[in-house]
C-alpha positions as CSV (number, residue, x, y, z in Angstrom):
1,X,25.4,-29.8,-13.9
2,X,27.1,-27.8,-10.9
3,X,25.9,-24.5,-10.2
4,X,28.8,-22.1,-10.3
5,X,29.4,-19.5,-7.5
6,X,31.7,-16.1,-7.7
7,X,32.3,-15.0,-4.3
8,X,33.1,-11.4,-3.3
9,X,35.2,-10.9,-0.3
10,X,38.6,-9.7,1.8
11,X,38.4,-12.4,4.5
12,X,40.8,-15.1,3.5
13,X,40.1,-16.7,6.3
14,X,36.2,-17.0,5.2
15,X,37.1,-17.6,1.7
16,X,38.9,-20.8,2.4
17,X,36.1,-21.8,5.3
18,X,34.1,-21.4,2.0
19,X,36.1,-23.8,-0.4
20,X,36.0,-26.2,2.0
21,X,33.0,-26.6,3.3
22,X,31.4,-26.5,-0.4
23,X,34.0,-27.1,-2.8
24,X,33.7,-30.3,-3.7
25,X,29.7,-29.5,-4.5
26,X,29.8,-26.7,-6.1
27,X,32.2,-24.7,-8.6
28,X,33.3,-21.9,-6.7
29,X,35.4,-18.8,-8.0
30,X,36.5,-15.6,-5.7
31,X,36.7,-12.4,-7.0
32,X,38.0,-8.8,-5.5
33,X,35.8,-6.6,-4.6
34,X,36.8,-4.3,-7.5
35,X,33.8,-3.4,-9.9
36,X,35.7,-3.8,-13.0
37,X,36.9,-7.0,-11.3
38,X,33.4,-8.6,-10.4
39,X,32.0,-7.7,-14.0
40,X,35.1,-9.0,-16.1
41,X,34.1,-12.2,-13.8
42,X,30.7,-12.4,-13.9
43,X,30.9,-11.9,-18.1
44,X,33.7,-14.2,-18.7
45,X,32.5,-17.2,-15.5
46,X,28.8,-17.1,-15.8
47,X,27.8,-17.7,-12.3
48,X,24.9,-18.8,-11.0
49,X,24.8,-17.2,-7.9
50,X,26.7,-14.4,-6.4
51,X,28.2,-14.2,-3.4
52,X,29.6,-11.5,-0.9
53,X,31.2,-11.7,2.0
54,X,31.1,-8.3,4.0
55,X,33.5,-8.8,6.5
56,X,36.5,-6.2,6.4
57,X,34.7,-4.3,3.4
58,X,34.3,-0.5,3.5
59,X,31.6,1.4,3.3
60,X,32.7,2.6,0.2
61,X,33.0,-0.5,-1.5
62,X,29.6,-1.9,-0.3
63,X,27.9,1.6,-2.0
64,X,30.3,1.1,-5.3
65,X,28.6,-2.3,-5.2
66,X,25.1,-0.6,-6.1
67,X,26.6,-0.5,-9.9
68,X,25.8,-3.7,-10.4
69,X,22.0,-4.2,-10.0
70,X,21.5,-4.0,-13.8
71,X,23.9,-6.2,-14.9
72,X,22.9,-9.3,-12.0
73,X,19.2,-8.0,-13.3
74,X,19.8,-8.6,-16.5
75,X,21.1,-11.8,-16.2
76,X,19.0,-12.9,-13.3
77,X,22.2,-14.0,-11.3
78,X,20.8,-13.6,-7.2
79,X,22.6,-11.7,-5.1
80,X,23.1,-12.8,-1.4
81,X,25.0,-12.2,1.2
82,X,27.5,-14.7,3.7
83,X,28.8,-13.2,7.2
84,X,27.8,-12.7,10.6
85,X,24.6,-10.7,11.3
86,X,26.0,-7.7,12.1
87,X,27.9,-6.9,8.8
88,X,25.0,-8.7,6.8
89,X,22.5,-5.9,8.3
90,X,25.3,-3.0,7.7
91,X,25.8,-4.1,4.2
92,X,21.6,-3.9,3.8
93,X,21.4,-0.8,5.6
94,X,24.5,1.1,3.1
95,X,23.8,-0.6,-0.5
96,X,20.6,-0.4,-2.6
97,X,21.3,-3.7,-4.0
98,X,18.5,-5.9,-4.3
99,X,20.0,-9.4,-1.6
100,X,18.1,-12.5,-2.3
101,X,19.1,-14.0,1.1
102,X,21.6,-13.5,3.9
103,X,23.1,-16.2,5.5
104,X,24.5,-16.3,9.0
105,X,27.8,-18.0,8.6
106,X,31.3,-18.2,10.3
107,X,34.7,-20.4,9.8
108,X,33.4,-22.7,12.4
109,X,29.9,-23.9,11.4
110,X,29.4,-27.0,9.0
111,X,26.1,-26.5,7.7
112,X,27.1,-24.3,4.6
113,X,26.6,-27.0,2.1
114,X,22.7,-27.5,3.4
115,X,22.0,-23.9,3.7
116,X,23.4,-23.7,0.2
117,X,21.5,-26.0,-1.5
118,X,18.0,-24.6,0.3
119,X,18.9,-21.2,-1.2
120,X,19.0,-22.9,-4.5
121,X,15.6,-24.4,-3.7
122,X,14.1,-21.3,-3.2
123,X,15.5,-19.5,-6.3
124,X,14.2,-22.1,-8.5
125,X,10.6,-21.8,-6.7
126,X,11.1,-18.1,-6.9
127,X,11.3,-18.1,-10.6
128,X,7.9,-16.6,-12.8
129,X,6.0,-19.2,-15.2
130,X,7.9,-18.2,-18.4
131,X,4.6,-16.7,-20.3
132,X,2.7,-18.6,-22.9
133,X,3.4,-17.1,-26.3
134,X,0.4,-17.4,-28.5
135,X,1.2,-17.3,-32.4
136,X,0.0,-14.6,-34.7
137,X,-2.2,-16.3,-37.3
138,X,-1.5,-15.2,-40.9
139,X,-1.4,-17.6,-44.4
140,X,2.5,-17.4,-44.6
141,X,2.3,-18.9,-41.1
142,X,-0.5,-21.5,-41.9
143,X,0.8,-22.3,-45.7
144,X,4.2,-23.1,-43.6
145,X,2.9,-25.2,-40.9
146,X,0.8,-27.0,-43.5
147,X,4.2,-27.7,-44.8
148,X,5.8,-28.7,-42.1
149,X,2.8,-31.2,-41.3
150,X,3.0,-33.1,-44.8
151,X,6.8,-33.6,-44.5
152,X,8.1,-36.4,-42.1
153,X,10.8,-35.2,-41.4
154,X,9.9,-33.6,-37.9
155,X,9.1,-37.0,-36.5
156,X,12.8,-38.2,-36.8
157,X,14.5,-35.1,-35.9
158,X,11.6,-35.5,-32.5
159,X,12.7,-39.1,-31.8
160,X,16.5,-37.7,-32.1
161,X,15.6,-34.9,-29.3
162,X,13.9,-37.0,-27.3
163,X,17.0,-39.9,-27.4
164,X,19.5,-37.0,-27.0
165,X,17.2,-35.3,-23.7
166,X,17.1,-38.7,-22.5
167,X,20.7,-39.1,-22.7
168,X,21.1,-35.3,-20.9
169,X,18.8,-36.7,-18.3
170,X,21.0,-39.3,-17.5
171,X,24.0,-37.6,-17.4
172,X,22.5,-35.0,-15.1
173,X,21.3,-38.4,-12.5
174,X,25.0,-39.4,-12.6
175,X,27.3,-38.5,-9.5
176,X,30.2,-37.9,-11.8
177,X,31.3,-34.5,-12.9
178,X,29.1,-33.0,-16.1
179,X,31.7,-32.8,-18.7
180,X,31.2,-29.9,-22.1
181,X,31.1,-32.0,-24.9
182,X,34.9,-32.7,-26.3
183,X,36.5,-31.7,-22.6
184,X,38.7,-33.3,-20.4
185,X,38.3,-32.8,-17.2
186,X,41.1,-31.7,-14.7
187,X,41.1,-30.9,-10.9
188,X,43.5,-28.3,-9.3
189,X,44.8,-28.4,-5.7
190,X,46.3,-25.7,-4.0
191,X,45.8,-23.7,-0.8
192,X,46.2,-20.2,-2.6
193,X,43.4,-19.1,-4.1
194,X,45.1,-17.1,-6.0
195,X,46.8,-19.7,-8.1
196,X,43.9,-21.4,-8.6
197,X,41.5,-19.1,-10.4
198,X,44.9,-18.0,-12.1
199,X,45.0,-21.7,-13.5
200,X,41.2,-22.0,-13.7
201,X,41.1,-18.8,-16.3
202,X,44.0,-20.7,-18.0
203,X,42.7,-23.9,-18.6
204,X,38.9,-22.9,-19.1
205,X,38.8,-22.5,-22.6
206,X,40.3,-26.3,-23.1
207,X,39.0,-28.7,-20.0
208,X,36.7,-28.8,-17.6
209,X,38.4,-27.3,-14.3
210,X,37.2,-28.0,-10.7
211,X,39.3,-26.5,-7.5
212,X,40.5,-27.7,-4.5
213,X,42.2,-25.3,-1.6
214,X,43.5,-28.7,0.5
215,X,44.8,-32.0,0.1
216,X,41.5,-33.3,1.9
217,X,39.0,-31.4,0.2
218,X,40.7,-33.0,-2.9
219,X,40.6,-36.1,-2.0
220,X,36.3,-35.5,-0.9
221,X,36.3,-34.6,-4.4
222,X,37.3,-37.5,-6.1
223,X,35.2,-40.0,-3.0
224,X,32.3,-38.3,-5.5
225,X,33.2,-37.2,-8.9
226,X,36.6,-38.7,-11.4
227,X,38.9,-36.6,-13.3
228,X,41.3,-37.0,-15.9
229,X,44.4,-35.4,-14.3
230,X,45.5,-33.6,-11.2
231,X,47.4,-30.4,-10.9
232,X,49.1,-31.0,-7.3
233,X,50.1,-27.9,-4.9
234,X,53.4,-29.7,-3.7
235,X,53.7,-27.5,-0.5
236,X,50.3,-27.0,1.4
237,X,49.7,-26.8,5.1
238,X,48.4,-30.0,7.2
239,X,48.4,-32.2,4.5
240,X,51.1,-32.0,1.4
241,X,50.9,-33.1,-1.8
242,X,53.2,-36.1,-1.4
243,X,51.0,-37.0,1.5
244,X,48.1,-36.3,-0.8
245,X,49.6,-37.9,-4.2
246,X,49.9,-41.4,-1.6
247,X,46.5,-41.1,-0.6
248,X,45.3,-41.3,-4.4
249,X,47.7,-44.0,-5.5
250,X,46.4,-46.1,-2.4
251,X,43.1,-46.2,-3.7
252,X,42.4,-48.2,-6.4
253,X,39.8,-45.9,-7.9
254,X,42.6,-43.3,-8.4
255,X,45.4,-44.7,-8.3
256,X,45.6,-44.1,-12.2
257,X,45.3,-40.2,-12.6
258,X,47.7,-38.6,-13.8
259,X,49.4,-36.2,-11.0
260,X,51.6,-33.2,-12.0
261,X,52.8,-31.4,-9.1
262,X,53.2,-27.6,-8.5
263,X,56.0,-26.4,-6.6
264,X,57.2,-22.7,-5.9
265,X,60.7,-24.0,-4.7
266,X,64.1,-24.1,-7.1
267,X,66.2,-26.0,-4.2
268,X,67.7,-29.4,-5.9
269,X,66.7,-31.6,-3.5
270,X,63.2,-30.5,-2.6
271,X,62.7,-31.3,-6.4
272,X,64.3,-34.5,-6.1
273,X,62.4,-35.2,-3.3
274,X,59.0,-34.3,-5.1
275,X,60.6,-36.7,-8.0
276,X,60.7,-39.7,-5.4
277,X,57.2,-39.7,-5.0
278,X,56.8,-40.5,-9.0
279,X,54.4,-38.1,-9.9
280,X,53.9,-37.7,-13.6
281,X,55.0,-34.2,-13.7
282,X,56.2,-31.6,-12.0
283,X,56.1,-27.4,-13.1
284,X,57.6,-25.1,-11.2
285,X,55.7,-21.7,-10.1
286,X,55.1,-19.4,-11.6
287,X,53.4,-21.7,-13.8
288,X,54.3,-21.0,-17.5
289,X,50.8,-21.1,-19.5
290,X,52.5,-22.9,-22.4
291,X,54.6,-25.5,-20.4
292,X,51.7,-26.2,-18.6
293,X,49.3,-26.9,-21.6
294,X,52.0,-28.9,-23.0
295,X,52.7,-31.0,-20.0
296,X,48.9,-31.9,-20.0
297,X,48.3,-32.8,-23.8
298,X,51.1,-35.1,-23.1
299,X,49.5,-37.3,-20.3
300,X,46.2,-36.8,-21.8
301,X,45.7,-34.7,-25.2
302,X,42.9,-32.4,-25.6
C-alpha cells in the first residue's frame, strides 16, 4: 500500500518540485500552514508522514506549529522537515516540535524519491518491539480456552486467515495501485494543487484517488500503476491535456481509460476544440460535486 504524505508549506514552487519528483510513488496531499487546517487534514487523510516545508514561513507560524506534538504523538505520524539548511536549522532552533529528520532539498535536485524511501526505512527500524502481553490466568479464562480447544471451528476460520493474508501478500508484491475493497480507482491531473486536493476530498469517500500536477508525471503514473478513469486538466503548462489524452490513446495499455477533461474556459470553440480530441467527458470548472459524480458512475459505476 502507498504511504500517504501531508505536506505543510507556502512555496509553490517547492510544492510542485515535490509532486513531481514523488508523485507517482507516493500519495501526496498539501496543506496550509493553518493549525486548524493541518489537524482537519491529518484527522480526515491519515498520513503517514508529515511534511513541512519552511521556506517563506514566519516565525510565528513555525511556534503555532508546537500545538501539534500531541496529536502527531498520539498517532505516531513523524514529523520532518524539507528545505535548504538554513531554514531547516531556523525552524529547529524556533519550534519545540519533536523533527524526525531534515532533508536538504531544492527544486533542482532529483534524488527526493531515494531520500524518501530511506526515511521510511529508518522509521520502520525506529519503531519499539510491540510488548509481549502475558494472559492473566483465572478458570473463566482456562474453562474458555478449554472450550475453544474442543471446538474445530478455529482451525477453519485459521486456514481462511492464512488464504486471505496470503492473498494481502500478494496484492501488496504487485506494482499495481492497492485498491480498498469495493473502490474504483481514479487518477486526477492538473497543475493547480488547489483543484486537486479540492477533487481528492470529493471523491475520497467513493474511489480510490491518486494526483498528478503535469501531463508527464501522469503519464509516469500509469508506465507503473492502472486506473479506472482519468480526470484531465485540459489547460496545463508544457504539456496539455490533448497532448496528454494522445499520449494515452497511443499506448495500447491505456488507450482504453476513460478521459474526462477539466477545463476553466466557457469560449465555444476552445470546447469544441477539447471535443475534437474525443475524450469521454468534459466538466467545466468549477467543478460541480454532483455533475462530476454523475459523469463518473456513467463511464464506470461505483
Amino acid at each position: 500500500m502507498e504511504q500517504k504524505l501531508l505536506v505543510i508549506g507556502k512555496d509553490n514552487q517547492l510544492l510542485t518540485s515535490v509532486y513531481e519528483a514523488i508523485g507517482v510513488d507516493f500519495k501526496i496531499m498539501t496543506t496550509s500552514v493553518i493549525l486548524q487546517d493541518i489537524a482537519t487534514h491529518i484527522e480526515m487523510y491519515s498520513p503517514d508522514l508529515l511534511i513541512c516545508c519552511p521556506e517563506k514561513l514566519y516565525d510565528r507560524e513555525i511556534t503555532s506549529l508546537d500545538d501539534l506534538e500531541v496529536s502527531l504523538s498520539e498517532r505516531k505520524i513523524p514529523f520532518i522537515l524539507l528545505g535548504s539548511k538554513k531554514e531547516c536549522d531556523h525552524f529547529k532552533e524556533t519550534t519545540k516540535l519533536n523533527v524526525f529528520r531534515s532533508i536538504e532539498y531544492s527544486e533542482s535536485q532529483d534524488r527526493l524519491l531515494s531520500l524518501m524511501q530511506e526515511v521510511f526505512k529508518d522509521i520502520k527500524n525506529s519503531e519499539p518491539a510491540e510488548p509481549v502481553k502475558l494472559p492473566i490466568p483465572d478458570e473463566t479464562a482456562e474453562a474458555e480456552e478449554q472450550k475453544t480447544a474442543d471446538s474445530p471451528a478455529p482451525a477453519a476460520e485459521l486456514e481462511v486467515l492464512q488464504k486471505n493474508q496470503k492473498k494481502t501478500d500478494d496484492n501488496n508484491d504487485d506494482d499495481s495501485i492497492a485498491f480498498d475493497t469495493g473502490k474504483k480507482h481514479i487518477l486526477v491531473v492538473d497543475d493547480n494543487t488547489m483543484m486537486l486536493k479540492i477533487i481528492q476530498q470529493q471523491l475520497k469517500d467513493s474511489y480510490n484517488v491518486a494526483t498528478a500536477i503535469s501531463g508527464s508525471n501522469a503519464l509516469k503514473f500509469l508506465e507503473k500503476k492502472r486506473t479506472d478513469l482519468i480526470l484531465l486538466d485540459y489547460e496545463m503548462p508544457f504539456m496539455n491535456g490533448a497532448q496528454v489524452l494522445h499520449k494515452i490513446r497511443e499506448d495500447l495499455r491505456t488507450r482504453m481509460i476513460p478521459v474526462v477533461f477539466l477545463t476553466g474556459t466557457k469560449d465555444r470553440e476552445k470546447v469544441q476544440e477539447a471535443l475534437k480530441q474525443k475524450p469521454q467527458g468534459y466538466l467545466l470548472k468549477p467543478i460541480d460535486n454532483a455533475k462530476l459524480l454523475e459523469m463518473i458512475e456513467s463511464l464506470i459505476g461505483k
